[in-house]
N, C-alpha and C positions, 0 to 999 in steps of 0.2 A: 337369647341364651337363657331360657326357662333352665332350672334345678336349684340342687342344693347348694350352698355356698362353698362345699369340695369339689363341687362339680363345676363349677365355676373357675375356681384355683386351679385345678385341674387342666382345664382348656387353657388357661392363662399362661401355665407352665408350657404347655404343647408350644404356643405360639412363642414363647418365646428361646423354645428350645431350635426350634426352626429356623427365627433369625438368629441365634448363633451359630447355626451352623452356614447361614447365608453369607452372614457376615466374615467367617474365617474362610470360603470360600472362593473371595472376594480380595480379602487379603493375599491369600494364596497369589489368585490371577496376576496382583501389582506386582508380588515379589518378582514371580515367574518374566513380566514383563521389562524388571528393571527398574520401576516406579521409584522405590526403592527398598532396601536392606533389610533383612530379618531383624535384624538390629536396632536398625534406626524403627522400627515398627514395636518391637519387644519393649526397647528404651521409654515408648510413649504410651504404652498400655501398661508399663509398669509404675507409673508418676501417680 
Protein backbone atom coordinates (compact mmCIF):
# COMPACT_ATOMS: atom_id res chain seq x y z
CA UNK A 1 0.00 0.00 0.00
CA UNK A 2 2.48 2.66 -1.55
CA UNK A 3 0.80 6.46 -1.45
CA UNK A 4 0.17 9.44 0.33
CA UNK A 5 -0.96 9.26 3.90
CA UNK A 6 -4.84 10.29 2.42
CA UNK A 7 -4.50 7.57 0.35
CA UNK A 8 -3.89 5.38 2.78
CA UNK A 9 -6.81 6.78 5.21
CA UNK A 10 -8.70 6.57 2.47
CA UNK A 11 -8.47 2.59 1.83
CA UNK A 12 -8.66 2.31 5.61
CA UNK A 13 -11.90 4.01 5.57
CA UNK A 14 -13.06 1.54 2.51
CA UNK A 15 -12.32 -1.42 4.46
CA UNK A 16 -13.76 -0.62 7.21
CA UNK A 17 -16.84 0.64 5.78
CA UNK A 18 -17.20 -2.93 4.31
CA UNK A 19 -17.05 -4.66 7.51
CA UNK A 20 -19.77 -2.63 8.62
CA UNK A 21 -21.81 -3.28 6.44
CA UNK A 22 -20.69 -7.12 6.82
CA UNK A 23 -21.20 -6.91 10.14
CA UNK A 24 -24.98 -5.50 10.08
CA UNK A 25 -25.57 -8.03 7.68
CA UNK A 26 -24.91 -10.62 9.91
CA UNK A 27 -26.74 -9.27 12.58
CA UNK A 28 -29.57 -8.96 10.38
CA UNK A 29 -29.14 -13.03 9.61
CA UNK A 30 -29.39 -13.83 13.72
CA UNK A 31 -32.33 -11.60 14.17
CA UNK A 32 -34.02 -13.04 11.03
CA UNK A 33 -33.09 -16.56 12.66
CA UNK A 34 -34.39 -16.03 16.15
CA UNK A 35 -30.79 -15.77 17.63
CA UNK A 36 -32.05 -13.15 19.26
CA UNK A 37 -34.12 -9.71 19.45
CA UNK A 38 -33.57 -6.34 17.76
CA UNK A 39 -33.65 -5.39 21.20
CA UNK A 40 -31.58 -7.42 23.19
CA UNK A 41 -28.90 -6.59 19.97
CA UNK A 42 -29.75 -2.51 20.16
CA UNK A 43 -29.60 -2.78 24.14
CA UNK A 44 -25.70 -4.17 23.68
CA UNK A 45 -24.40 -1.97 21.06
CA UNK A 46 -25.84 0.86 22.88
CA UNK A 47 -23.64 0.15 26.44
Amino acid sequence: ASGSPSELLKSVEDVQRKEVAALKAMVELLIEKGVFSREEYLAKVKR
